[in-house]
C-alpha positions as CSV (number, residue, x, y, z in Angstrom):
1,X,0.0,0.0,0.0
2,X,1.1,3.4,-0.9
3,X,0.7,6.5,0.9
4,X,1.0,10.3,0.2
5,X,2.1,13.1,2.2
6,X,2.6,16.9,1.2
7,X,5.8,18.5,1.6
8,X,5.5,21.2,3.8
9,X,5.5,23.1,0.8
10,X,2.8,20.8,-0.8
11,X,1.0,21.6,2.1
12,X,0.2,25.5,1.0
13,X,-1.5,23.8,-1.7
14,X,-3.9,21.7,0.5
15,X,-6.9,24.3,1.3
16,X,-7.6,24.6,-2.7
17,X,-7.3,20.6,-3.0
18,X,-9.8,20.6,-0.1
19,X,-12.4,23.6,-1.7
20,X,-12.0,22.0,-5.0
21,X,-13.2,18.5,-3.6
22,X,-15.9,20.0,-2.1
23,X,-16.8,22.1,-5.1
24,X,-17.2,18.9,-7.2
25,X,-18.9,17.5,-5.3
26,X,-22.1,19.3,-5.5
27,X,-21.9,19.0,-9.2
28,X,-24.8,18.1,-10.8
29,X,-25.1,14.6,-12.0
30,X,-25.4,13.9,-15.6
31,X,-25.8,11.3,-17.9
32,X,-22.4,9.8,-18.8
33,X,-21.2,6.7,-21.2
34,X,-20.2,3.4,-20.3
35,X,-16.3,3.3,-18.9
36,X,-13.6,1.9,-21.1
37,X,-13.2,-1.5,-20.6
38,X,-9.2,-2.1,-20.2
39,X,-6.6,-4.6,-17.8
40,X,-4.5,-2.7,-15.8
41,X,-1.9,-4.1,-18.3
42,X,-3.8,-2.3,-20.8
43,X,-4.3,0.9,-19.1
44,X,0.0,1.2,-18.7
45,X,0.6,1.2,-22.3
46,X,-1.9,3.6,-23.2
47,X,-1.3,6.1,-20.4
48,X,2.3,5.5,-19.3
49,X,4.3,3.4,-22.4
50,X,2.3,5.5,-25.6
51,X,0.8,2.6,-26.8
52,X,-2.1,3.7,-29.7
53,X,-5.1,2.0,-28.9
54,X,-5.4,0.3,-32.0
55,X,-2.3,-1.8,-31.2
56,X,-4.4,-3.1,-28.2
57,X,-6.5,-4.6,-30.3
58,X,-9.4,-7.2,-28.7
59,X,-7.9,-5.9,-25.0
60,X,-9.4,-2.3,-26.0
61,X,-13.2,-2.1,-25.3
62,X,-14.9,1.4,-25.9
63,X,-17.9,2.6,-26.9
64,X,-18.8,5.7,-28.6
65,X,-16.0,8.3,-30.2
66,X,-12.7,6.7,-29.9
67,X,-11.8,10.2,-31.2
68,X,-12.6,11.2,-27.7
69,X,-10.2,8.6,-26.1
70,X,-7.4,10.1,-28.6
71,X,-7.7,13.4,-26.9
72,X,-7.6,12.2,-24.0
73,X,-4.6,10.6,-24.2
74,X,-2.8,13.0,-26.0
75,X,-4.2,15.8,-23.2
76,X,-2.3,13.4,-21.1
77,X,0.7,12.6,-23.2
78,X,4.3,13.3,-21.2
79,X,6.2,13.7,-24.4
């Protein structure tokens, strides 16, 4: 099990993580689309190794726009 702690400098930072929390949590509920259907396994390659999801192949599951999984993924790209 891993834990977190802020560095005291981190710590600064904690009364906006906390008003942000509570900020989404009042959000109004809406109507969202099935989760992507991925292994863990999966998940690294896309998100940590670049892997493009159509060299997951069968391992992949999404519905709707994979357009919108591209964007994603290159919102989050570290390169």
């Amino acid at each position: 099990m891993f834990f977190y702690e802020l560095t005291e400098w981190g710590h600064d930072l904690e009364p906006i993580l906390v008003h942000l929390s509570r900020w989404g949590r009042q959000s109004p509920l809406r109507e969202t689309t099935t989760p992507l259907g991925i292994d863990s396994a999966g998940l690294k390659a896309l998100v940590i190794d670049g892997t493009p999801p159509v060299r997951l192949g069968e391992r992949l599951k999404t519905t709707g726009d994979r357009a919108v999984l591209q964007r994603l993924l290159d919102a989050i790209a570290t390169e």
